[in-house]
C-alpha positions as CSV (number, residue, x, y, z in Angstrom):
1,X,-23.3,7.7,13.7
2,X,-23.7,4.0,13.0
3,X,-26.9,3.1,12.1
4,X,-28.6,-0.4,12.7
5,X,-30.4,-2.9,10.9
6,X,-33.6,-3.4,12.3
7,X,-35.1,-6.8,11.8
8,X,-38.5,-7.0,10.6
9,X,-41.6,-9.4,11.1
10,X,-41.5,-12.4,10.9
11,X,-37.9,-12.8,11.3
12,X,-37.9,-15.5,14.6
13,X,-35.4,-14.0,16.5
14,X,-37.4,-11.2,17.2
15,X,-39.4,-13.9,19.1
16,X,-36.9,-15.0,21.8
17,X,-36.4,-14.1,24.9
18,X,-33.7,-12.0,25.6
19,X,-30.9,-12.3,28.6
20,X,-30.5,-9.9,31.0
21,X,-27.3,-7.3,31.3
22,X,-25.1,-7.8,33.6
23,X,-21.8,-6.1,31.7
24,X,-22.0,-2.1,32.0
25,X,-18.8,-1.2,30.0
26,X,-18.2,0.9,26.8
27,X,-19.9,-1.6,24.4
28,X,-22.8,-1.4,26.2
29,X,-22.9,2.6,25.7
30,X,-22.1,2.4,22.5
31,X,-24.8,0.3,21.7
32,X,-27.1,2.6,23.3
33,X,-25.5,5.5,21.0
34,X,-25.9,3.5,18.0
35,X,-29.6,2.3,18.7
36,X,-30.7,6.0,19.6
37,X,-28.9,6.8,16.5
38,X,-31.0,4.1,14.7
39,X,-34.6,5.0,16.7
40,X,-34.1,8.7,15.7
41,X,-33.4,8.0,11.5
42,X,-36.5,5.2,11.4
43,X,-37.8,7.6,12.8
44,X,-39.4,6.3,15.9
45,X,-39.9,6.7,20.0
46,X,-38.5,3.6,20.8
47,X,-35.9,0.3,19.6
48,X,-35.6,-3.0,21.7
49,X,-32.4,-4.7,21.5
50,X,-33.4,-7.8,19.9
51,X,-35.5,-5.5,17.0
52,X,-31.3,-5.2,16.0
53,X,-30.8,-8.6,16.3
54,X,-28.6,-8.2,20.1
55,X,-30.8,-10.4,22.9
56,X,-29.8,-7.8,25.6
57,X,-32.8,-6.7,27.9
58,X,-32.1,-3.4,26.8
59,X,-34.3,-0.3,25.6
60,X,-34.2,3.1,24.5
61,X,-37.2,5.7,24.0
62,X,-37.9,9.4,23.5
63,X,-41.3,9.7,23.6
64,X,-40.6,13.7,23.1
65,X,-41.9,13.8,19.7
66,X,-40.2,16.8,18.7
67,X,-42.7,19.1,21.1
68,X,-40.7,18.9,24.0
69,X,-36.9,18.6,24.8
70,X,-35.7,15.3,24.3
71,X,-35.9,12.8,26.6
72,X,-33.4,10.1,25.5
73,X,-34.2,7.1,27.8
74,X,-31.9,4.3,28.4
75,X,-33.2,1.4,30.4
76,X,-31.3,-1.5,31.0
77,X,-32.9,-5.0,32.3
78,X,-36.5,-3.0,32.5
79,X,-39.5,-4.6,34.5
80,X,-43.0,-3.1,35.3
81,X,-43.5,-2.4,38.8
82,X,-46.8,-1.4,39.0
83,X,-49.6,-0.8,36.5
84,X,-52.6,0.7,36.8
85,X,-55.9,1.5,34.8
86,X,-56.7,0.7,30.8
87,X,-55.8,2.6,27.9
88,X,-56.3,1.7,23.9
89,X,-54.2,3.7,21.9
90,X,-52.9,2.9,18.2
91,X,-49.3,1.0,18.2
92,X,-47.1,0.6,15.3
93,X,-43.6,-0.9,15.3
94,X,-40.3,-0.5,13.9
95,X,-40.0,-4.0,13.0
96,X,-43.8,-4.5,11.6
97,X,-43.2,-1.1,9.1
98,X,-47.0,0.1,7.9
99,X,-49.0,-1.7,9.9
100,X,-51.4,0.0,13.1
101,X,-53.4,-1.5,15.8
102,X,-55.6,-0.5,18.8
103,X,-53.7,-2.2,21.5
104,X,-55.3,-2.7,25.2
105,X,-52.3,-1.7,27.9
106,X,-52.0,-0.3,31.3
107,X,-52.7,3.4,31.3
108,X,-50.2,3.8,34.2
109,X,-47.4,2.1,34.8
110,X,-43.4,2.0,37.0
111,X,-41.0,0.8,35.5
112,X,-38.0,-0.2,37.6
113,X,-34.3,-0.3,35.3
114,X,-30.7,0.2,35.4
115,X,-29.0,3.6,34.0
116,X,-26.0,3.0,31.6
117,X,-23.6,2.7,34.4
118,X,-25.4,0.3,36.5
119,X,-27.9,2.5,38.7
120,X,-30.9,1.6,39.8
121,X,-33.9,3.7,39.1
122,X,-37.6,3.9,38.8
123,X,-39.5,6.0,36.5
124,X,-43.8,6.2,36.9
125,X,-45.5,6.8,32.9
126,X,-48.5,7.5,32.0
127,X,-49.8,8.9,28.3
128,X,-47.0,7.7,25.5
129,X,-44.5,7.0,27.2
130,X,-46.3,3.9,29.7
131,X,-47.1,2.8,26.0
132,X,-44.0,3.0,24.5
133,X,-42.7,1.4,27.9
134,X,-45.1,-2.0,27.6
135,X,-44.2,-2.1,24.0
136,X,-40.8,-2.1,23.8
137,X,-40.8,-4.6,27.4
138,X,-42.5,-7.0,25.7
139,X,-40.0,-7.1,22.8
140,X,-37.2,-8.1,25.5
141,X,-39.9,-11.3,25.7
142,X,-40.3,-12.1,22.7
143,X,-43.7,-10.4,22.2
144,X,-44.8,-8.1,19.3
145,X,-47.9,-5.7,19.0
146,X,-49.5,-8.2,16.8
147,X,-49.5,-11.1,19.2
148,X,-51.2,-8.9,21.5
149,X,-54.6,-9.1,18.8
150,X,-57.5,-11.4,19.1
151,X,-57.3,-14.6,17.3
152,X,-59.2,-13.2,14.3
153,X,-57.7,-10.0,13.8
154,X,-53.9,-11.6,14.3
155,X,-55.2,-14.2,11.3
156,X,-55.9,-11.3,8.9
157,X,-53.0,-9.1,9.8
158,X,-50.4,-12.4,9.1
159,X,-52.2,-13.0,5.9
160,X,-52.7,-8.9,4.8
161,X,-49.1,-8.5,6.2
162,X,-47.1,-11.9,4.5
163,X,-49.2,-10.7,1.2
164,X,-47.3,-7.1,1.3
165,X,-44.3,-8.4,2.1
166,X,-44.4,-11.2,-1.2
167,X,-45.7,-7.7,-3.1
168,X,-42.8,-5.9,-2.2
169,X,-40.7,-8.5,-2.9
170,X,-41.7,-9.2,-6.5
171,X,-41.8,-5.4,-7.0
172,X,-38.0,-5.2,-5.9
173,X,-37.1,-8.4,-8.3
174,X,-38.2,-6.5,-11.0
């Protein structure tokens, strides 16, 4: 088990826009081992490729949460199809540890992506995983939770946020 290092707000590469994969060979599936690997320990439902510093258009998600058999996704070059409806629902993120939000997404949604070796498939979401699905796409642009806040309320999350971090930084110096 190799375990990642997941890069944390504000850290810029987690703002880029990641290229699509277009190599299906054994570092690809080991990267998808290592990053489930990594998403399990945090412990989360789902890791973006650029949140461990690779700008791949790569995802993986188990939005099981321990109630159901796992369900160990792997979607490679990912797009939304479709969406349909609205749904707030409370998003954190791997890579902005401690920090919630209501977040406005689609309550339905298809997402079209490759399998490991290359396949193409769709998958239709609704509940967590269309969430988790949004969420993790707009990493593979360059887009965190947090950007997805009004004006006002991404002001005093960059200030509340920047102030922890300085906190944490000075506690650890010491």
């Amino acid at each position: 088990m190799a375990l990642l290092e997941i890069l944390h707000y504000p850290e810029p590469l987690l703002k880029k826009t990641s290229v699509p994969v277009t190599v299906f060979d054994d570092e690809l599936r080991q990267l998808a081992k290592d990053m489930a690997d990594t998403m399990y320990d945090a412990p989360g439902v789902g890791l973006a490729a650029p949140q461990v510093g690779v700008l791949k258009r790569f995802i993986v998600m188990d939005c099981s949460t321990g109630e159901e058999p796992d369900d160990l996704i792997f979607a490679v070059n990912p797009e939304i199809v479709a969406r349909e409806g609205d749904a707030v629902e409370e998003e954190g993120c791997l890579s902005v540890p401690g920090f919630f939000a209501n977040i406005n997404r689609a309550a339905q949604v298809r997402m079209r992506y490759q399998d490991l070796a290359g396949n193409t498939l769709e998958r239709d979401a609704d509940g967590l995983l269309a969430i988790c699905i949004q969420h993790e796409i707009d990493h593979l642009d360059g887009v965190l939770f947090v950007d997805r806040l009004s004006p006002l309320k991404r002001s005093m999350f960059r200030k509340k946020y920047l102030k922890m971090l300085k906190e944490r930084e000075q506690a650890d110096a010491t």
